[in-house]
Rosetta silent file (secondary structure, phi, psi, omega in degrees, C-alpha in Angstrom):
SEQUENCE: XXXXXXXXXXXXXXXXXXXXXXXXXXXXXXXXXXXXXXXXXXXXXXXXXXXXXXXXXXXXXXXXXXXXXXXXXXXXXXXXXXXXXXXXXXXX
SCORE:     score description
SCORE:     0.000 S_00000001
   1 L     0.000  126.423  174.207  107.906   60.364  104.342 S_00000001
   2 L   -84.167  177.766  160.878  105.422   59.457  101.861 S_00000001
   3 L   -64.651  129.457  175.928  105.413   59.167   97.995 S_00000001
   4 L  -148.266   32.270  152.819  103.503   62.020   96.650 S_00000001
   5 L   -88.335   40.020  167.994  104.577   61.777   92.798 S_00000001
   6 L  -116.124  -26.932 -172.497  101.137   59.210   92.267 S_00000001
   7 L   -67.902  113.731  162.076   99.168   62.682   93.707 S_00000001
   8 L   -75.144   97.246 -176.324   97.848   64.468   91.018 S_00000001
   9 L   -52.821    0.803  167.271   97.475   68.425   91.005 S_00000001
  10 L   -62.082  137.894  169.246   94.608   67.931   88.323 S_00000001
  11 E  -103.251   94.775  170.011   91.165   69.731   88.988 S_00000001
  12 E   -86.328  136.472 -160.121   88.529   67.850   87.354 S_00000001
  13 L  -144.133  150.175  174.324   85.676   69.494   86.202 S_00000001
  14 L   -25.872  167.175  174.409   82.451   69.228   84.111 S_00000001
  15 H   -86.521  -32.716  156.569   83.528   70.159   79.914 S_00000001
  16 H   -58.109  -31.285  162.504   81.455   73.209   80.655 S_00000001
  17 H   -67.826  -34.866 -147.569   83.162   74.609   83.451 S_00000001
  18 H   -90.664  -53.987 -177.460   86.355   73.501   81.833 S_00000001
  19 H   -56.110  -24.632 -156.091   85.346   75.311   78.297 S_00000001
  20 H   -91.685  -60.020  179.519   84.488   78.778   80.479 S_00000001
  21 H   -38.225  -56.398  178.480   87.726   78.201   82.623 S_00000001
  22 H   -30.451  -70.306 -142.322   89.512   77.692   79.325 S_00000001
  23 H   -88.797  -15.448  178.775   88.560   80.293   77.570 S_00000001
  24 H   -77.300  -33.975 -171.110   88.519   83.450   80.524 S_00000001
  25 H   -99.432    8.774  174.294   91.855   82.641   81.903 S_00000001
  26 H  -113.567  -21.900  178.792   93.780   82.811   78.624 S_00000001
  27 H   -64.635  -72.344 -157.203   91.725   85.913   77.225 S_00000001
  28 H   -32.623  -75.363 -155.428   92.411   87.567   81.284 S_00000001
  29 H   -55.482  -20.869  165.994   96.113   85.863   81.107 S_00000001
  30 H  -117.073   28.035  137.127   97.361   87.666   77.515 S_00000001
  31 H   -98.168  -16.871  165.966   95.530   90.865   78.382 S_00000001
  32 H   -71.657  -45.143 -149.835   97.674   91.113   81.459 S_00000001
  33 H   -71.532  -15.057 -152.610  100.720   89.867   79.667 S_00000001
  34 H  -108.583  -64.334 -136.992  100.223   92.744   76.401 S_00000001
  35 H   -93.512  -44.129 -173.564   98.862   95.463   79.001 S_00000001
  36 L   -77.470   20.036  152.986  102.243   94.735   81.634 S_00000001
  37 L  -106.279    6.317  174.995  104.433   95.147   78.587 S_00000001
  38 L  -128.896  -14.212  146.784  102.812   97.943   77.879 S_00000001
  39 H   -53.138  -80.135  167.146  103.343   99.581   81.489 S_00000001
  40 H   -28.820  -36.963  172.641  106.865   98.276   81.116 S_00000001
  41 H   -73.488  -53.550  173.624  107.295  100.434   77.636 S_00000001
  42 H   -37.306  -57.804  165.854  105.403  103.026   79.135 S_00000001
  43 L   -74.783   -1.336 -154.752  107.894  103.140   82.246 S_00000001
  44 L  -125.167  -28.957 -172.073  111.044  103.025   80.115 S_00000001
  45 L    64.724   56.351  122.902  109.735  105.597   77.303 S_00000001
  46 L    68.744   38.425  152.894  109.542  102.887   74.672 S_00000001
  47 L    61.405   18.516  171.636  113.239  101.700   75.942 S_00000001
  48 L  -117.167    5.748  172.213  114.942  104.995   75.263 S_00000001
  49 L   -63.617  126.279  144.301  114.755  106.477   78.992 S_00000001
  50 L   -30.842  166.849  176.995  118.380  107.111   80.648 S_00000001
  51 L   -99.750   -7.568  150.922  117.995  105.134   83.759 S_00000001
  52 L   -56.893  -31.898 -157.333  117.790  108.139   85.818 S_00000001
  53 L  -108.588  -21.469  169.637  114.291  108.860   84.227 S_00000001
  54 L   -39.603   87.715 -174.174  113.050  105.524   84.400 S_00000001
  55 L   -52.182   54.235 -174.109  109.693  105.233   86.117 S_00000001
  56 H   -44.228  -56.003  172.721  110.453  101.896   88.515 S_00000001
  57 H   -17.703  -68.267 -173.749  107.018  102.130   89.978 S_00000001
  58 H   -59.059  -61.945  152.269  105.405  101.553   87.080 S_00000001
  59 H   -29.746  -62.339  176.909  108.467   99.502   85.457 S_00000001
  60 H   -73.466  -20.779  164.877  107.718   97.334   88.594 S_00000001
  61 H   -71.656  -34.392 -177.243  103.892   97.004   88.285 S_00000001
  62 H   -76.902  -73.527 -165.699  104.394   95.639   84.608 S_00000001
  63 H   -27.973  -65.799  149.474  106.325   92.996   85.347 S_00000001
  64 H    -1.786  -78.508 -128.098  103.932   92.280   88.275 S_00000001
  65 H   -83.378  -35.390  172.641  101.266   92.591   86.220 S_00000001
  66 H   -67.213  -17.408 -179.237  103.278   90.070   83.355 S_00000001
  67 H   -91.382  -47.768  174.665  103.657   87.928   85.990 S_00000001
  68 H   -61.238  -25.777  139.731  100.524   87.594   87.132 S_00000001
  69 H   -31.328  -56.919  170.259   99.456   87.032   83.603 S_00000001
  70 H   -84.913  -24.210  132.799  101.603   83.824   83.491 S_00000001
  71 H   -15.460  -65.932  169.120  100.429   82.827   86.878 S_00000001
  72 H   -90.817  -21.036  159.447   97.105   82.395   85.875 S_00000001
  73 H   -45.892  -94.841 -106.469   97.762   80.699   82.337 S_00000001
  74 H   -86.554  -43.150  162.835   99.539   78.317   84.381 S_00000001
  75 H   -66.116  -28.752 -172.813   97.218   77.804   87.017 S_00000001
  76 H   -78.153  -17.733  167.710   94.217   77.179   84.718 S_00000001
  77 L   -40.096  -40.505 -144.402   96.306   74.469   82.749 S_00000001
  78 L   -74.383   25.461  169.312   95.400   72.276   86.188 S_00000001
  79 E   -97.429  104.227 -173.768   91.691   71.731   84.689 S_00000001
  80 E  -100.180 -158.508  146.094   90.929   68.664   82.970 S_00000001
  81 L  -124.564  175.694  176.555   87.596   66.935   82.251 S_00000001
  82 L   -60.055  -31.023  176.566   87.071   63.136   83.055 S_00000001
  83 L   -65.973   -3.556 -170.016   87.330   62.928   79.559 S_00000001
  84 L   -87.126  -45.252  170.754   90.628   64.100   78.793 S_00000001
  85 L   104.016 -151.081 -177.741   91.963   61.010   80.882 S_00000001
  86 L  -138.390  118.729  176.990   95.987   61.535   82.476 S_00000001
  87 L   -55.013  -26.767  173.929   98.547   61.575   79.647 S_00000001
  88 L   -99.606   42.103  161.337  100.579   59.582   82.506 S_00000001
  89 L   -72.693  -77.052 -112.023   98.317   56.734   81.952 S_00000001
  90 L   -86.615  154.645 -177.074   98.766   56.318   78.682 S_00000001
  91 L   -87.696  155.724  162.559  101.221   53.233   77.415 S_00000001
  92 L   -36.290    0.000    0.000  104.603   54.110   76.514 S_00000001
């Protein structure tokens, strides 16, 4: 079995790519998370539905949709540029 903590999951990329990446996948990623919380209200009747009345379709698409929100935040962290360097470089 090899070692594969020295393998880094960083995507290095020009600062332009990086700036575009940046800036699309956090507008995209908190318009998912504010619109699937807004499903989620939407299925619940603003969190005063009996649970009989409760739209789970819908209920279940926001979350989805919240998920998929933090999904892509999360993946788009993995961009650096060469300039940013590796923070686990850096001395102690």
């Amino acid at each position: 079995m090899g070692d594969r903590t020295n393998e880094s999951r960083d995507v290095e990329v020009p600062l332009e790519v990086y700036k575009i990446v940046t800036v699309f996948s956090t507008l995209f990623a908190a318009v998912a998370v504010v619109g699937g919380f807004m499903l989620l209200d939407t299925a619940t009747n603003q969190a005063t539905a009996s649970l009989e009345t409760v739209n789970v379709v819908l209920a279940i698409l926001g979350i989805a949709v919240i998920l998929a929100g933090a999904a892509l935040y999360i993946f788009s962290t993995r961009f650096r540029t060469p300039e940013m360097g590796n923070p686990k470089d850096g001395p102690d």
